[in-house]
C-alpha positions in Angstrom: 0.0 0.0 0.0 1.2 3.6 -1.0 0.2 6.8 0.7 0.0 9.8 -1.0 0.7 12.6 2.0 -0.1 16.6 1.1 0.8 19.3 3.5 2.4 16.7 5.9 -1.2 14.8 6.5 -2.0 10.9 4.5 -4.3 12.5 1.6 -4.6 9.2 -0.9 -4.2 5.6 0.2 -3.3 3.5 -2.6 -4.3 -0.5 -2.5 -3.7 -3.1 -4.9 -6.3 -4.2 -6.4 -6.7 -7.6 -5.0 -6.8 -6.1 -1.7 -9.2 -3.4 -2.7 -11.6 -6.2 -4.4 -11.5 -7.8 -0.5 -12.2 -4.8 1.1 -14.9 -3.9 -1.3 -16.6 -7.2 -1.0 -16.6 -7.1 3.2 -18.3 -3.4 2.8 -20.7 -5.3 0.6 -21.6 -8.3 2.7 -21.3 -5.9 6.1 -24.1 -3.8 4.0 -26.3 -7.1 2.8 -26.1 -8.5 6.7 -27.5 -4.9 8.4 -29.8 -4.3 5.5 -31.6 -7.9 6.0 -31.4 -7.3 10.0 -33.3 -4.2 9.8 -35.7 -6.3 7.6 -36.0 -8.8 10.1 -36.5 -6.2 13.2 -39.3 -4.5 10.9 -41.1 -7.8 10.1 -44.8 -7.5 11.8 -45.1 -11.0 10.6 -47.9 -10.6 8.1 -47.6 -11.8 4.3 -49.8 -11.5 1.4 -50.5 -14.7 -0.6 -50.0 -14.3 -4.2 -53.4 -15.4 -4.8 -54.6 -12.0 -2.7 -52.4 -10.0 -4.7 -52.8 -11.3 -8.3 -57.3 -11.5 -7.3 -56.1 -7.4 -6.5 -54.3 -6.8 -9.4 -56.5 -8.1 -11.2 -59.1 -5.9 -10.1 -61.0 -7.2 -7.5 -61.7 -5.7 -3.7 -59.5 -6.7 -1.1 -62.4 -7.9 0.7 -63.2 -10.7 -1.8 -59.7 -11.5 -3.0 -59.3 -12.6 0.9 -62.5 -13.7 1.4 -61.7 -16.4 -1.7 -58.5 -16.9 -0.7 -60.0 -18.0 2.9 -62.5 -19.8 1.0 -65.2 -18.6 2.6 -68.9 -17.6 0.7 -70.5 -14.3 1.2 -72.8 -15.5 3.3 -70.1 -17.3 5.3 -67.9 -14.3 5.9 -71.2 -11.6 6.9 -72.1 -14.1 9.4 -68.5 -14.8 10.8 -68.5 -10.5 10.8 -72.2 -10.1 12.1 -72.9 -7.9 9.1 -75.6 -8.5 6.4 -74.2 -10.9 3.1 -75.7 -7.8 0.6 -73.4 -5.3 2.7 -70.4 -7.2 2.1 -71.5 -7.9 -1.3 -71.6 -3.9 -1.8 -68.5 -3.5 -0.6 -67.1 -6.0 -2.6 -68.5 -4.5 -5.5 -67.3 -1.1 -4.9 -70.6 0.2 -4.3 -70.4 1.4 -0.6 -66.6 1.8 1.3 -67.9 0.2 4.2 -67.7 2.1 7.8 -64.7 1.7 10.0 -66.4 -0.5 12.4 -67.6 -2.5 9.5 -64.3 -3.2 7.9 -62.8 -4.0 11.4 -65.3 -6.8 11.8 -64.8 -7.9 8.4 -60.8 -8.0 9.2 -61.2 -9.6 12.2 -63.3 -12.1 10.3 -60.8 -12.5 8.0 -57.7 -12.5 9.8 -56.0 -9.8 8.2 -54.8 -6.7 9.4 -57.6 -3.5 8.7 -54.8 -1.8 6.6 -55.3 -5.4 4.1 -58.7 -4.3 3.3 -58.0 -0.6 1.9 -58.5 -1.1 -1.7 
Protein backbone atom coordinates (compact mmCIF):
# COMPACT_ATOMS: atom_id res chain seq x y z
CA UNK A 1 0.00 0.00 0.00
CA UNK A 2 1.16 3.57 -1.00
CA UNK A 3 0.17 6.77 0.69
CA UNK A 4 0.03 9.78 -0.97
CA UNK A 5 0.74 12.57 1.99
CA UNK A 6 -0.15 16.60 1.12
CA UNK A 7 0.84 19.31 3.46
CA UNK A 8 2.38 16.71 5.93
CA UNK A 9 -1.24 14.83 6.54
CA UNK A 10 -2.02 10.85 4.54
CA UNK A 11 -4.29 12.52 1.55
CA UNK A 12 -4.64 9.25 -0.87
CA UNK A 13 -4.18 5.63 0.18
CA UNK A 14 -3.31 3.47 -2.59
CA UNK A 15 -4.29 -0.46 -2.48
CA UNK A 16 -3.66 -3.08 -4.89
CA UNK A 17 -6.31 -4.23 -6.41
CA UNK A 18 -6.75 -7.56 -4.99
CA UNK A 19 -6.81 -6.11 -1.71
CA UNK A 20 -9.23 -3.38 -2.69
CA UNK A 21 -11.59 -6.17 -4.35
CA UNK A 22 -11.52 -7.81 -0.51
CA UNK A 23 -12.25 -4.80 1.13
CA UNK A 24 -14.92 -3.94 -1.34
CA UNK A 25 -16.61 -7.22 -0.97
CA UNK A 26 -16.62 -7.15 3.23
CA UNK A 27 -18.29 -3.37 2.78
CA UNK A 28 -20.74 -5.27 0.57
CA UNK A 29 -21.65 -8.28 2.68
CA UNK A 30 -21.34 -5.95 6.06
CA UNK A 31 -24.10 -3.84 3.96
CA UNK A 32 -26.29 -7.06 2.78
CA UNK A 33 -26.10 -8.48 6.67
CA UNK A 34 -27.45 -4.93 8.40
CA UNK A 35 -29.79 -4.29 5.52
CA UNK A 36 -31.57 -7.94 5.96
CA UNK A 37 -31.41 -7.32 10.02
CA UNK A 38 -33.30 -4.21 9.85
CA UNK A 39 -35.69 -6.26 7.60
CA UNK A 40 -36.04 -8.82 10.10
CA UNK A 41 -36.51 -6.21 13.16
CA UNK A 42 -39.33 -4.45 10.88
CA UNK A 43 -41.11 -7.79 10.08
CA UNK A 44 -44.76 -7.54 11.77
CA UNK A 45 -45.15 -10.96 10.64
CA UNK A 46 -47.85 -10.63 8.07
CA UNK A 47 -47.59 -11.78 4.29
CA UNK A 48 -49.78 -11.49 1.40
CA UNK A 49 -50.53 -14.69 -0.64
CA UNK A 50 -50.04 -14.34 -4.16
CA UNK A 51 -53.38 -15.38 -4.85
CA UNK A 52 -54.58 -11.98 -2.72
CA UNK A 53 -52.39 -10.00 -4.69
CA UNK A 54 -52.84 -11.28 -8.32
CA UNK A 55 -57.26 -11.47 -7.32
CA UNK A 56 -56.15 -7.35 -6.51
CA UNK A 57 -54.26 -6.77 -9.36
CA UNK A 58 -56.52 -8.08 -11.17
CA UNK A 59 -59.09 -5.93 -10.14
CA UNK A 60 -61.03 -7.25 -7.47
CA UNK A 61 -61.68 -5.67 -3.70
CA UNK A 62 -59.54 -6.75 -1.06
CA UNK A 63 -62.38 -7.87 0.72
CA UNK A 64 -63.21 -10.65 -1.76
CA UNK A 65 -59.70 -11.48 -2.96
CA UNK A 66 -59.31 -12.60 0.91
CA UNK A 67 -62.54 -13.74 1.43
CA UNK A 68 -61.74 -16.38 -1.70
CA UNK A 69 -58.46 -16.85 -0.67
CA UNK A 70 -60.03 -18.01 2.92
CA UNK A 71 -62.51 -19.77 1.02
CA UNK A 72 -65.21 -18.58 2.59
CA UNK A 73 -68.89 -17.62 0.65
CA UNK A 74 -70.48 -14.27 1.21
CA UNK A 75 -72.79 -15.51 3.27
CA UNK A 76 -70.07 -17.30 5.34
CA UNK A 77 -67.86 -14.26 5.92
CA UNK A 78 -71.21 -11.63 6.94
CA UNK A 79 -72.06 -14.08 9.40
CA UNK A 80 -68.47 -14.81 10.85
CA UNK A 81 -68.48 -10.46 10.82
CA UNK A 82 -72.25 -10.12 12.13
CA UNK A 83 -72.91 -7.87 9.12
CA UNK A 84 -75.61 -8.45 6.36
CA UNK A 85 -74.25 -10.89 3.06
CA UNK A 86 -75.73 -7.81 0.65
CA UNK A 87 -73.39 -5.32 2.68
CA UNK A 88 -70.38 -7.24 2.06
CA UNK A 89 -71.46 -7.85 -1.31
CA UNK A 90 -71.56 -3.92 -1.77
CA UNK A 91 -68.47 -3.50 -0.60
CA UNK A 92 -67.09 -5.98 -2.56
CA UNK A 93 -68.54 -4.53 -5.53
CA UNK A 94 -67.31 -1.07 -4.91
CA UNK A 95 -70.62 0.25 -4.27
CA UNK A 96 -70.35 1.42 -0.59
CA UNK A 97 -66.59 1.83 1.32
CA UNK A 98 -67.93 0.21 4.24
CA UNK A 99 -67.74 2.12 7.80
CA UNK A 100 -64.70 1.67 9.96
CA UNK A 101 -66.44 -0.49 12.44
CA UNK A 102 -67.58 -2.53 9.53
CA UNK A 103 -64.33 -3.20 7.86
CA UNK A 104 -62.75 -3.96 11.38
CA UNK A 105 -65.33 -6.84 11.82
CA UNK A 106 -64.77 -7.93 8.38
CA UNK A 107 -60.81 -7.98 9.20
CA UNK A 108 -61.15 -9.63 12.17
CA UNK A 109 -63.31 -12.14 10.28
CA UNK A 110 -60.76 -12.50 7.97
CA UNK A 111 -57.75 -12.51 9.77
CA UNK A 112 -55.99 -9.76 8.15
CA UNK A 113 -54.80 -6.72 9.42
CA UNK A 114 -57.63 -3.53 8.66
CA UNK A 115 -54.78 -1.84 6.64
CA UNK A 116 -55.34 -5.43 4.12
CA UNK A 117 -58.73 -4.30 3.32
CA UNK A 118 -57.95 -0.64 1.88
CA UNK A 119 -58.47 -1.15 -1.67
Amino acid sequence: MQVIEKDGKPAFYVLPAALWEKVREAVEDADDAAAYAQAVADDDGMRFPAAVVHAELDGAHPVRAWREHRGLTLQALADAAGVSKPYVSQIEGGKRAGTAATLKKLARALRVPLDALQP
